[in-house]
C-alpha positions as a Python dict, from the first residue, in 0.01 Angstrom:
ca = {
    (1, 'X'): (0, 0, 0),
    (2, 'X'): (160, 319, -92),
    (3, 'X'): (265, 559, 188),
    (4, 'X'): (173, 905, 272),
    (5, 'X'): (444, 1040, 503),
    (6, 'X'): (294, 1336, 694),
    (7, 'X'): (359, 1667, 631),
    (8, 'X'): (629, 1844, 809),
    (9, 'X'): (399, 2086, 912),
    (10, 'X'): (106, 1874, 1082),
    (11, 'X'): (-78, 2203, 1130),
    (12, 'X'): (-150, 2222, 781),
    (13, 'X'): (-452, 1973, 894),
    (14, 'X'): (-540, 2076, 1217),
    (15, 'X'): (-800, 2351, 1247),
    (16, 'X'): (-705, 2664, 1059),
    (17, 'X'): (-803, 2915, 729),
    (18, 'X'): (-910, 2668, 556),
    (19, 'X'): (-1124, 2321, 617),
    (20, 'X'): (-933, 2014, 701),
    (21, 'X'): (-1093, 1829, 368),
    (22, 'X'): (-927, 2134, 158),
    (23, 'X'): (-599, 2067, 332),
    (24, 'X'): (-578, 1706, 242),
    (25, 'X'): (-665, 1795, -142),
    (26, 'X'): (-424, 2062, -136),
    (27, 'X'): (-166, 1770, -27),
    (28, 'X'): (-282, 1509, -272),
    (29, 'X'): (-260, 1777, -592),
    (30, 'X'): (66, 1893, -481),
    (31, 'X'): (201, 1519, -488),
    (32, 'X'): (48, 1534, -842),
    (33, 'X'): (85, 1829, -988),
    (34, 'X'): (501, 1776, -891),
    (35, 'X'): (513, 1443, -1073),
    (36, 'X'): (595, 1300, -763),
    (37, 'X'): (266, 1050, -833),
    (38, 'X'): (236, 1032, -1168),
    (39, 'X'): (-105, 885, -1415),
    (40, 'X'): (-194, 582, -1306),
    (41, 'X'): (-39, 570, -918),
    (42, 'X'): (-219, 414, -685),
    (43, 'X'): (-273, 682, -413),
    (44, 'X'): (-351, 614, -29),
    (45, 'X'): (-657, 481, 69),
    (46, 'X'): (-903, 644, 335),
    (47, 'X'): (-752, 515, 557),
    (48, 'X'): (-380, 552, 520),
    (49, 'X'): (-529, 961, 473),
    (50, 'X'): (-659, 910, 835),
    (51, 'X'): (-342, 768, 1001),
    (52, 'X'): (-100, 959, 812),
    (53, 'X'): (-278, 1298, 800),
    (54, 'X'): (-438, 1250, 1167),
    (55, 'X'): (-773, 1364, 1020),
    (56, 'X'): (-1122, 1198, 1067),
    (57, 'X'): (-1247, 961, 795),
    (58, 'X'): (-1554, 1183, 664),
    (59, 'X'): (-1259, 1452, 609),
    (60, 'X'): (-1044, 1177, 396),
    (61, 'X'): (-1384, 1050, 223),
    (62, 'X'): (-1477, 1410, 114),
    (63, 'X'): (-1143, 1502, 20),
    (64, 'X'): (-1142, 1145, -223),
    (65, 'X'): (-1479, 1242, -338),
    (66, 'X'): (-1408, 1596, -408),
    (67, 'X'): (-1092, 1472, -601),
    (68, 'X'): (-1275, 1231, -817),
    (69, 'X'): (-1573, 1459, -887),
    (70, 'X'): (-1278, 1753, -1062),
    (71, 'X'): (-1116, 1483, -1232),
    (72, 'X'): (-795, 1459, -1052),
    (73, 'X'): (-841, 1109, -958),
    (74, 'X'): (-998, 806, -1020),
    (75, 'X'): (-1197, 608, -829),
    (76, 'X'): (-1255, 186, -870),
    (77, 'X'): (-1509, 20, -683),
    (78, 'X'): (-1327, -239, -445),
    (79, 'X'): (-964, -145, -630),
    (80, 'X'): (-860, 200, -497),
    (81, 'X'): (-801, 505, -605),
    (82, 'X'): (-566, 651, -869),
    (83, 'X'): (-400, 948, -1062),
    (84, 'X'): (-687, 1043, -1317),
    (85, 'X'): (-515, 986, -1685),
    (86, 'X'): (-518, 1375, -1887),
    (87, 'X'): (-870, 1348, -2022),
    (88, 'X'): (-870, 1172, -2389),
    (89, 'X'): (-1087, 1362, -2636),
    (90, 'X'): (-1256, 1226, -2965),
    (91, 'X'): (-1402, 1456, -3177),
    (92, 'X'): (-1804, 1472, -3206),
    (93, 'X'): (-1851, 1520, -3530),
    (94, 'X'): (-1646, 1222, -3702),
    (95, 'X'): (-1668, 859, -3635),
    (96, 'X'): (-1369, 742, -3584),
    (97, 'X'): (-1191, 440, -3409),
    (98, 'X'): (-1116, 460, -3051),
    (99, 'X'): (-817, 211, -3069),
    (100, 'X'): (-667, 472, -3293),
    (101, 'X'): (-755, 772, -3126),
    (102, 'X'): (-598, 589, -2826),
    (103, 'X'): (-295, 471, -3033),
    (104, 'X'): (-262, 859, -3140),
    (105, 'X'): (-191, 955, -2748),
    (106, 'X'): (103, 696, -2728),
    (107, 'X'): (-140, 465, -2532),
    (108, 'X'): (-260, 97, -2519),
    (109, 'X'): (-600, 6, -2631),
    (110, 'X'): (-730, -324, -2532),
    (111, 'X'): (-1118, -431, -2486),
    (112, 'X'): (-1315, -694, -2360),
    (113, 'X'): (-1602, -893, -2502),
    (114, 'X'): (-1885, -871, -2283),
    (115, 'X'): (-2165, -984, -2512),
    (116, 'X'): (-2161, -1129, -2917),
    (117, 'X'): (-2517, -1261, -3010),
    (118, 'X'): (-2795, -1298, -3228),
    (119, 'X'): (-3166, -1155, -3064),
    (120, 'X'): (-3463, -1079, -3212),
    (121, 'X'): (-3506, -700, -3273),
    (122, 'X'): (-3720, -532, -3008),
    (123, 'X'): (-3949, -254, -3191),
    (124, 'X'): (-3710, 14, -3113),
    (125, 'X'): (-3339, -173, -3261),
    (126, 'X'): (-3616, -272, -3568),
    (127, 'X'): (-3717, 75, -3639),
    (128, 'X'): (-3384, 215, -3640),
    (129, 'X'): (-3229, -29, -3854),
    (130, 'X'): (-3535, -27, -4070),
    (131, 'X'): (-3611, -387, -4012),
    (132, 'X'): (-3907, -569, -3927),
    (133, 'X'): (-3983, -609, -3573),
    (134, 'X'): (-3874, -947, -3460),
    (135, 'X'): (-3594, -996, -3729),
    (136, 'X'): (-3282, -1106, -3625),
    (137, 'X'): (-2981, -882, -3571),
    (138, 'X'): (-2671, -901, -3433),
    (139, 'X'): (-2583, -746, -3080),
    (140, 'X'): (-2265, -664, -2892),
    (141, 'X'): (-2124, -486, -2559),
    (142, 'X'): (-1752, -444, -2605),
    (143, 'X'): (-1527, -203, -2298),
    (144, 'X'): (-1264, -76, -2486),
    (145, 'X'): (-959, 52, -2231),
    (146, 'X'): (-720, 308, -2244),
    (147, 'X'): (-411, 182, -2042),
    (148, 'X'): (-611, -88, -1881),
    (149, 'X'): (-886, 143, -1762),
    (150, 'X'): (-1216, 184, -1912),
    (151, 'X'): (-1293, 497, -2104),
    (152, 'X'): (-1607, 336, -2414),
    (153, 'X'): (-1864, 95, -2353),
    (154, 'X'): (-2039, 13, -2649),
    (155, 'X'): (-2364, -145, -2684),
    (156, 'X'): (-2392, -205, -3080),
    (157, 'X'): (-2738, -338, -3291),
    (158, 'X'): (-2593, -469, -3668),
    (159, 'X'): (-2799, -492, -3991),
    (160, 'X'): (-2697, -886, -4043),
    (161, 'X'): (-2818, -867, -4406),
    (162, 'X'): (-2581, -569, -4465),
    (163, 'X'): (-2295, -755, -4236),
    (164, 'X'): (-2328, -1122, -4221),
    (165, 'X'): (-1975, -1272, -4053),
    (166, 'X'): (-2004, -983, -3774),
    (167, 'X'): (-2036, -1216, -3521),
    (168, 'X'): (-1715, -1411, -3663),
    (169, 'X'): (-1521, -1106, -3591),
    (170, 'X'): (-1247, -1095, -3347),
    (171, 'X'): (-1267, -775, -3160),
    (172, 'X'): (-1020, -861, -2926),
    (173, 'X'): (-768, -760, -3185),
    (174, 'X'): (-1006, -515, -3439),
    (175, 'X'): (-1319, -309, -3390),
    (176, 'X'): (-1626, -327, -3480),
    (177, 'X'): (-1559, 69, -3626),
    (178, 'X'): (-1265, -81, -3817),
    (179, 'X'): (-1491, -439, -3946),
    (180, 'X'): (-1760, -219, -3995),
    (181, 'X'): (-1620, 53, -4180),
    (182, 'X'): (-1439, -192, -4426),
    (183, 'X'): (-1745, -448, -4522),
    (184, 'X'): (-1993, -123, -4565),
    (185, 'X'): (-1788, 245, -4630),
    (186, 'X'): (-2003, 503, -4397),
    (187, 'X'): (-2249, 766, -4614),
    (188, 'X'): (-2452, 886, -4370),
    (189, 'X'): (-2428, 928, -3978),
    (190, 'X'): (-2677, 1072, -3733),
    (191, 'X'): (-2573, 1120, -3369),
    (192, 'X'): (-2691, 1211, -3032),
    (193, 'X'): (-2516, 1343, -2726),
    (194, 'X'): (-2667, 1338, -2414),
    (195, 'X'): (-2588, 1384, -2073),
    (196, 'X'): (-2669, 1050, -1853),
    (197, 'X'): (-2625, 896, -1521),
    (198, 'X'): (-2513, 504, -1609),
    (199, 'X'): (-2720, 205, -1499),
    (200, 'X'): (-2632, -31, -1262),
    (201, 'X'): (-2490, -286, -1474),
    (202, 'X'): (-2285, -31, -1734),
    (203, 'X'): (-2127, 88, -1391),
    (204, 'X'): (-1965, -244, -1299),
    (205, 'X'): (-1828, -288, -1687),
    (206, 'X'): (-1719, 81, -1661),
    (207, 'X'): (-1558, 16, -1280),
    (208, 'X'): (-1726, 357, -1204),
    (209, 'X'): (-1968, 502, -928),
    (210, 'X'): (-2331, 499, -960),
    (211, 'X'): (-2372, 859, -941),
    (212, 'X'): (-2079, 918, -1230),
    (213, 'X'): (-2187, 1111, -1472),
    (214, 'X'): (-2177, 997, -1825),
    (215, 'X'): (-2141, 1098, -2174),
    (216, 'X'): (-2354, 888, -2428),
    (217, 'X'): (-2383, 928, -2799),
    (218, 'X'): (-2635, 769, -2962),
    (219, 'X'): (-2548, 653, -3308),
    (220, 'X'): (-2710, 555, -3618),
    (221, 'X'): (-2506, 509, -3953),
    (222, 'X'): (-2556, 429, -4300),
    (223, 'X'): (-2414, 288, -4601),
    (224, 'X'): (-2552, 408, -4918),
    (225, 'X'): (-2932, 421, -4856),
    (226, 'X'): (-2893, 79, -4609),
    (227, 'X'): (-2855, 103, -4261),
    (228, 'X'): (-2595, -59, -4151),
    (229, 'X'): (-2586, 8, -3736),
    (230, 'X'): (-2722, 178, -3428),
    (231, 'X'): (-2545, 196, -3090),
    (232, 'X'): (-2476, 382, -2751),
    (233, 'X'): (-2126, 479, -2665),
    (234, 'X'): (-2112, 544, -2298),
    (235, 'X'): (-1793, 753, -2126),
    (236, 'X'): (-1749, 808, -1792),
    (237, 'X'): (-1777, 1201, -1778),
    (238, 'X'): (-1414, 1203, -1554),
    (239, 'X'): (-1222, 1015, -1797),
    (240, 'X'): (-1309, 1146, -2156),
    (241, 'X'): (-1438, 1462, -2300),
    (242, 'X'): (-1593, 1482, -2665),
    (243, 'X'): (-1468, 1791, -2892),
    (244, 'X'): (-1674, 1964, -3127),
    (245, 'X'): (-1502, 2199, -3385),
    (246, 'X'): (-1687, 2382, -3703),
    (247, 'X'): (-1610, 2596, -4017),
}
């Protein structure tokens, strides 16, 4: 467990101009901000804060909270906490591939298959693939990680007329952007940003809180007049940020 030697000056966190809670984020950013801890470092738990930093455990909880909720750390249920990665960005008004966005930082992509099926389509997937409702489609949930941690989850409905080996695809090592964007080119794309809190069960695939806030697109695309796919991309609001630029 890492260590958090206490402060030379212990009345940094003893009763003074400013709360306790400040004090103790003050601390943690200054081991940050110095590159002492850099992305990624596992920093001390609650309550290594509370014996280190002699403070009470609601003071080391806020502090942790505080310091997720800016984006300085981040926080995994049952893990720990750790040095928030500089917010990745992909731009809102072009589909692109996260693994290559990711690549383009100098990081690792790597995802993990939670779901690769056929289902019949519920009258909502039907009507925006322009299917009948009950037809079959295809229908994955793939996390795709930046450095190991989870930045995308993305819940995908596939035309199987349009893309019939999707569910032969290995997207361990591809993407369904990159599969997709090879068997049927992209004409058309309607999207959908909204602002969301993330359901129980995208919260344990995302390792995040349940009162995270999240970015979700909503996507539909097309290729030629056929449409080819509809899906939710879901970001945890303290790890990415999506980037809008026009002409």
């Amino acid at each position: 467990m890492p260590s958090m030697e206490r402060k030379s000056d212990a009345s940094a966190f003893e009763d003074g101009p400013i709360p306790r809670y400040e004090a103790v984020k003050q601390f943690i950013r200054s081991r940050i901000e110095s590159g002492e801890w850099p992305e990624h470092h596992r920093i001390p738990s609650e309550n290594d804060i509370v014996a280190d930093l002699g403070v009470s455990r609601m003071t080391a909880n806020r502090a942790l909270r505080e310091l997720a909720s800016e984006g300085a750390i981040t926080r995994v249920q049952g893990v720990g906490s750790f040095v928030a990665p500089h917010k990745g960005s992909t731009a809102l008004l072009e589909v692109r591939n996260i693994a290559d966005e990711i690549r383009e930082r100098g990081h690792r992509h790597s995802s993990r298959i939670d779901r690769l099926e056929e289902i019949s389509a519920n009258p909502d997937i039907a009507g925006a693939l322009g299917l009948s409702t009950g037809a079959r489609v295809f229908h994955s949930i793939i996390v795709h990680a930046e450095n190991g941690m989870p930045i995308q989850l993305e819940d995908r409905f596939v035309n199987p007329v349009i893309c019939p080996d999707y569910l032969q695809q290995d997207f361990v090592s591809t993407t369904p952007n990159a599969y997709l964007t090879l068997v049927a080119p992209i004409t058309r794309t309607e999207q959908v940003v909204e602002a969301v809190l993330p359901q129980p069960w995208e919260c344990k695939l995302l390792s995040i809180g349940r009162n995270e806030p999240c970015l979700m697109i909503r996507r539909r695309t097309w290729s030629e007049n056929r449409n080819v796919t509809v899906a939710r991309l879901i970001y945890p609001g303290t790890r990415y940020r999506l980037e809008g630029v026009s002409s």
